[in-house]
VOGU-3710 file (C-alpha; in Angstrom, 3 decimals, decimal comma):
1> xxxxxxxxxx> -12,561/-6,850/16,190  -11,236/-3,604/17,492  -7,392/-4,592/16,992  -8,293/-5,640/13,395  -8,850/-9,076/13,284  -11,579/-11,286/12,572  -14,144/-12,629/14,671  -13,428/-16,233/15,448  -17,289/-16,708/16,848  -18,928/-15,861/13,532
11> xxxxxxxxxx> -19,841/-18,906/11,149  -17,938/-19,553/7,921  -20,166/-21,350/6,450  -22,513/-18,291/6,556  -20,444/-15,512/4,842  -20,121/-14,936/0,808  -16,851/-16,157/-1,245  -15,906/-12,543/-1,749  -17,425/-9,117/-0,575  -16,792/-6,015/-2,489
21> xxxxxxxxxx> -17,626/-2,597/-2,477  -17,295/0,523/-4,574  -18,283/4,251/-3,755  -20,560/5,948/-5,145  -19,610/6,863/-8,682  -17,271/3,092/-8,686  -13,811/4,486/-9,087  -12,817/3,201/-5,604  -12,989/-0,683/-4,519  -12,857/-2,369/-1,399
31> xxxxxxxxxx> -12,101/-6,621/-1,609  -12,931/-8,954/1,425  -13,418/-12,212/1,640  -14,396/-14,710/4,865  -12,195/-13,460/7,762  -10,087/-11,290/5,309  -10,149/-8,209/3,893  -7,738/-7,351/1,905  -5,714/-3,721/1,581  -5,356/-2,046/-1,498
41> xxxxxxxxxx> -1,513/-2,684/-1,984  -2,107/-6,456/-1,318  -5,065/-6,316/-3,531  -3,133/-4,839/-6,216  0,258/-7,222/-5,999  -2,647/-10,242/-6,115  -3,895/-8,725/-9,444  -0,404/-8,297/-10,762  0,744/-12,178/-9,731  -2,550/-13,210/-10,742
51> xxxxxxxxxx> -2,720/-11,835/-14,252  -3,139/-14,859/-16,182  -6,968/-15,289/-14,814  -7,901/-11,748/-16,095  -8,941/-11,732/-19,773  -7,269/-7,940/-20,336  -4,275/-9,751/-19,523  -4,141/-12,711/-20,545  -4,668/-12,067/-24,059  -1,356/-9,924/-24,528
61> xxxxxxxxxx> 0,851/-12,283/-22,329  0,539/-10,302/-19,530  1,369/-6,944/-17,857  4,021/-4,850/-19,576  4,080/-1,878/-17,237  3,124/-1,648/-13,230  2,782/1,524/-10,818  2,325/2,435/-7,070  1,942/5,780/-5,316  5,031/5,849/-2,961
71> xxxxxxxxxx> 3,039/5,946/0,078  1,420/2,115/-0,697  3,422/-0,560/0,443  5,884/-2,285/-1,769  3,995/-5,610/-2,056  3,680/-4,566/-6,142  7,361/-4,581/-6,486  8,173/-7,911/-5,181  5,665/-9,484/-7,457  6,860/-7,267/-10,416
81> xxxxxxxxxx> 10,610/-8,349/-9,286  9,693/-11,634/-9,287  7,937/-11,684/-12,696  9,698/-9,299/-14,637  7,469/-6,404/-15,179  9,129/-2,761/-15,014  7,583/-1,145/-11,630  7,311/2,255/-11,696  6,993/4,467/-8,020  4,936/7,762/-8,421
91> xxxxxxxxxx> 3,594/10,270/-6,467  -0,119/10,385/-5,469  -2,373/11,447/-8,266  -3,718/9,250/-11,310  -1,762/11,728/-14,169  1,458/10,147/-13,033  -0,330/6,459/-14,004  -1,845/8,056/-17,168  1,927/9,297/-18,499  3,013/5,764/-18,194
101> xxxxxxxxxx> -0,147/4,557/-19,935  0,495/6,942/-23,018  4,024/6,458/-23,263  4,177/4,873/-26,387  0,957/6,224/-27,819  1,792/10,109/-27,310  5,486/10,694/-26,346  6,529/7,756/-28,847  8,483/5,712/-26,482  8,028/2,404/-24,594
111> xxxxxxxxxx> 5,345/0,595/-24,827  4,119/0,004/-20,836  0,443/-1,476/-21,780  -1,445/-2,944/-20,448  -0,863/-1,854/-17,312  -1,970/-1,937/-13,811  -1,903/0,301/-10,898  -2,939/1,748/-8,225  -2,957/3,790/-4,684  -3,720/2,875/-1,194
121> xxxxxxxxxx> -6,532/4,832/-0,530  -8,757/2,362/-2,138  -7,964/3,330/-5,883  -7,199/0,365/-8,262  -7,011/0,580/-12,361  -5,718/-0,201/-16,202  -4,824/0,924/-19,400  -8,723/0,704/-20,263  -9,577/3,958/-19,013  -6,951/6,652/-17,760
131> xxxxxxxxxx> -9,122/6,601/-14,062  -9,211/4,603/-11,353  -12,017/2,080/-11,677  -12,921/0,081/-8,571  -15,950/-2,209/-10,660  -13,232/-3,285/-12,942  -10,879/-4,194/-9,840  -14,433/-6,497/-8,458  -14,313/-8,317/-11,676  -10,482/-9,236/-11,808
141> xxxxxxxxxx> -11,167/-10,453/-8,373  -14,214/-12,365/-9,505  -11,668/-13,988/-12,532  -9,042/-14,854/-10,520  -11,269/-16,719/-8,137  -13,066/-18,770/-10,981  -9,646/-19,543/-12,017  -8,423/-20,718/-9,130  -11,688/-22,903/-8,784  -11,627/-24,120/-11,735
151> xxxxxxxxxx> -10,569/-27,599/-11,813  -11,994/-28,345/-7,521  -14,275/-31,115/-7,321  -17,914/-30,437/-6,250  -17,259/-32,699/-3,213  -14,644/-30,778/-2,018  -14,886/-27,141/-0,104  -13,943/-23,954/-2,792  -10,266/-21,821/-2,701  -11,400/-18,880/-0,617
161> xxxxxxxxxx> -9,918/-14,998/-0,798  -8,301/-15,606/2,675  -6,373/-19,150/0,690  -5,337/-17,310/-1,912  -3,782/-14,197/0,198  -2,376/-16,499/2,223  -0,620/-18,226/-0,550  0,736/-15,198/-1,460  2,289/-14,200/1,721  3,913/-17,343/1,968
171> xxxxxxxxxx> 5,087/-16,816/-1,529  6,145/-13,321/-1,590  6,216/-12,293/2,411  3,473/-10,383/3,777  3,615/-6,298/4,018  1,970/-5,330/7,460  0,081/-1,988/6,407  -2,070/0,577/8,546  -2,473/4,500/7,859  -2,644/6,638/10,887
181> xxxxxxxxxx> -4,191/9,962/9,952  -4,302/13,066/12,482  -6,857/15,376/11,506  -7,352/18,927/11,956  -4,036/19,461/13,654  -2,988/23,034/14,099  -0,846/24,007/10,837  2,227/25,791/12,302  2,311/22,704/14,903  2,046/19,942/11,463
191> xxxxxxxxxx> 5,290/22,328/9,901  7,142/21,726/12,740  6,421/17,871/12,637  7,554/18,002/9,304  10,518/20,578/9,556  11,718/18,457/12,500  12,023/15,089/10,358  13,607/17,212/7,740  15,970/18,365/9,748  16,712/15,908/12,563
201> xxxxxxxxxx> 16,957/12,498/9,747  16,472/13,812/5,846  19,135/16,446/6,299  21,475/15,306/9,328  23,687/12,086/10,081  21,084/8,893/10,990  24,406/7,280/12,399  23,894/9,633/15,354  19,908/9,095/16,211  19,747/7,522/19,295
211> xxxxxxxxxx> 18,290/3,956/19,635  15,383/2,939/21,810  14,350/-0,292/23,931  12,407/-1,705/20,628  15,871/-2,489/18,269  13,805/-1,096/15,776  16,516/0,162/13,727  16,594/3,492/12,133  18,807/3,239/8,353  17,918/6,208/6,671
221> xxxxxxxxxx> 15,444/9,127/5,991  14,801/10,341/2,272  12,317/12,847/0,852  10,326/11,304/-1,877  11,264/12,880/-5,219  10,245/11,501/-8,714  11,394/12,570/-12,255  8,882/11,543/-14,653  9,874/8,690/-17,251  8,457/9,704/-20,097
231> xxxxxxxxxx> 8,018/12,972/-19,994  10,798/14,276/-17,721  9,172/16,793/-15,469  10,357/16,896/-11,269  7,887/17,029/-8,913  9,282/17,355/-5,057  8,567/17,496/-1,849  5,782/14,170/-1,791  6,496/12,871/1,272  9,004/12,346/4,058
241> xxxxxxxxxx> 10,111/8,241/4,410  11,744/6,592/7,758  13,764/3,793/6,704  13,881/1,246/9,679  14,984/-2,515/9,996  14,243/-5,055/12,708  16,701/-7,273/14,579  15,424/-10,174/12,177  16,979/-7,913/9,277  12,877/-7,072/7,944
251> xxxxxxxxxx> 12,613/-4,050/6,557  9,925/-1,072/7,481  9,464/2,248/6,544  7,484/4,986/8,480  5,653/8,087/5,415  4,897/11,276/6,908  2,463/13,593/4,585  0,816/16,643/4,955  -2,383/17,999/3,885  -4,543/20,848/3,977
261> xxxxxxxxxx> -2,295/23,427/6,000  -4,826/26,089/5,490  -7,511/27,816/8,277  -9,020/24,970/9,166  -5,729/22,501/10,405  -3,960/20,345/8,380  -3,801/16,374/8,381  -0,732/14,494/9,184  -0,475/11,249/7,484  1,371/8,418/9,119
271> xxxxxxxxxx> 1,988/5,229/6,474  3,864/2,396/8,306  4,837/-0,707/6,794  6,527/-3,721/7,702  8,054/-6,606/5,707  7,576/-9,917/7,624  9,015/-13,202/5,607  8,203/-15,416/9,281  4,932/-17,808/7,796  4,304/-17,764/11,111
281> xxxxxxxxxx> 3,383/-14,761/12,079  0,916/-13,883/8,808  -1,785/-14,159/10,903  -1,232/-11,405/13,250  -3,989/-8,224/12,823  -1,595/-5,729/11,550  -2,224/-2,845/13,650  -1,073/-5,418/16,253  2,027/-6,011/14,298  2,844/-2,648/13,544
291> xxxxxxxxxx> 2,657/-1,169/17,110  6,031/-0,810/18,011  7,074/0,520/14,653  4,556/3,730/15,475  5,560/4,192/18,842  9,223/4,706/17,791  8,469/6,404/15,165  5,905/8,370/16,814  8,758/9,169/19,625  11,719/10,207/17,041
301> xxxxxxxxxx> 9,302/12,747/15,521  8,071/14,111/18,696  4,513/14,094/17,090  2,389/13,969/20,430  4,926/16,914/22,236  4,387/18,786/19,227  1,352/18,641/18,656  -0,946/17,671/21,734  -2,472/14,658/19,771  -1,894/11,670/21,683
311> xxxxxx> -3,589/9,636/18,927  -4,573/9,545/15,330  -8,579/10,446/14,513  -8,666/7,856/11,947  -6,821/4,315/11,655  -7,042/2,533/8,090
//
């Protein structure tokens, strides 16, 4: 459906245990299942919690080492929390994953293999190759369905993609996630976004940011930063993050990004995530869930006044 869910009128019975897809040279991966589909951070937390099913795994006692780009949501580090795997936050590019990978092989220090990782934008991988590789993310999905089949009766209906996600939210807490992105925006207007949130929240007091008719809290406003592990270079300036909690003490968090601020317009990237521990409100389509969060973030930024766009071109 348009607001993201799934259409109650189509037939269960009809649709495959799990749908997959991968572009076209199979780096990138795409998991669904029967009224589910399932985003790329969830996907990748499932894989992590799941690791005993998945023969790369499960022969070495599982995962030593784990790794998100900052702008996916943090349903990886509640798993890795929970399980005791070091989680590592990077910015957006696979050489940041591949550092980790060699750590012990060519800078000599901790061991972090195997390992799994992987970005939002569809990207999922291991210590097998130093690449994304979205056919290898089908077939952990394809194990950890056989393994939670395993022992049902032939009588009795199979554990679907949608039972196991579910069993993880209600585990773990489920991480609303959309990704509004505003394309071919004028480039001195997407500055000024940016300079604004620099200097309005990343740079000035939050304590003083006025509140709005949503409670939706603003706590604090960082720009993402990370200083390599292994081999100790800085890289700066990978994205601006709105801290925000709700009245029922949930977290969120609001990523702005830019891209491509050349001739042509540049694209504002708008991450939003919510935490949401309530079993009872799993079920809700996330952009649904995550409305109010964009509005006020939308309104402290002063995205539309700045730059005419009243919405995004693309919602993911």
């Amino acid at each position: 459906n348009a607001d993201g869910s799934a259409d109650s009128s189509v037939d269960m019975a009809s649709l495959p245990m799990l749908g997959a897809a991968n572009d076209g040279d199979g780096d990138r991966n795409l998991i669904a299942g029967a009224q589910c589909f399932v985003t790329p951070s969830d996907s990748l937390a499932m894989i992590c919690d799941n690791w005993e099913a998945i023969p790369h795994f499960s022969k070495a006692g599982g995962p030593k080492g784990v790794a998100r780009s900052m702008p996916s949501s943090a349903a990886l580090d509640v798993v890795a929390e929970a399980r005791n795997i070091p989680c590592f936050v990077t910015p957006t590019g696979w050489k940041f994953f591949g550092n980790l990978m060699s750590s012990k092989e060519m800078f000599g220090k901790q061991d972090y293999t195997p390992f799994v990782c992987g970005e939002e934008s569809f990207g999922t991988g291991s210590d097998h190759i130093r690449e994304k590789d979205g056919i290898w993310a089908v077939l952990s999905w394809m194990s950890i369905l056989m393994k939670a089949n395993q022992d049902v009766p032939e009588n009795k209906p199979l554990i679907s993609v949608k039972d196991i996600v579910n069993k993880h939210w209600a585990k773990y807490g489920r991480h609303f996630y959309c990704r509004y992105d505003y394309e071919a925006v004028d480039s001195g207007a997407a500055n000024e976004v940016m300079d604004l949130i620099r200097q309005s929240f990343v740079n000035a007091d939050i304590a003083s940011t006025v509140g709005n008719d949503s409670d939706i809290k603003l706590v604090d406003a960082v720009e993402f930063e990370y200083i390599d592990p292994v081999d100790g270079s800085k890289t700066s300036k990978q994205g601006l993050i709105l801290q925000f909690e709700y009245p029922s003490g949930d977290s969120a968090r609001v990523v702005f990004r830019l891209s491509g601020t050349g001739s042509a317009g540049a694209t504002i990237r708008m991450y939003l995530e919510k935490f949401e521990k309530d079993t009872s409100k799993h079920g809700e389509a996330a952009p649904v869930a995550l409305k109010s969060l964009a509005s006020r973030a939308l309104s402290l930024v002063k995205l539309e006044e700045l730059t005419g766009r009243d919405a995004p071109t693309v919602i993911t």
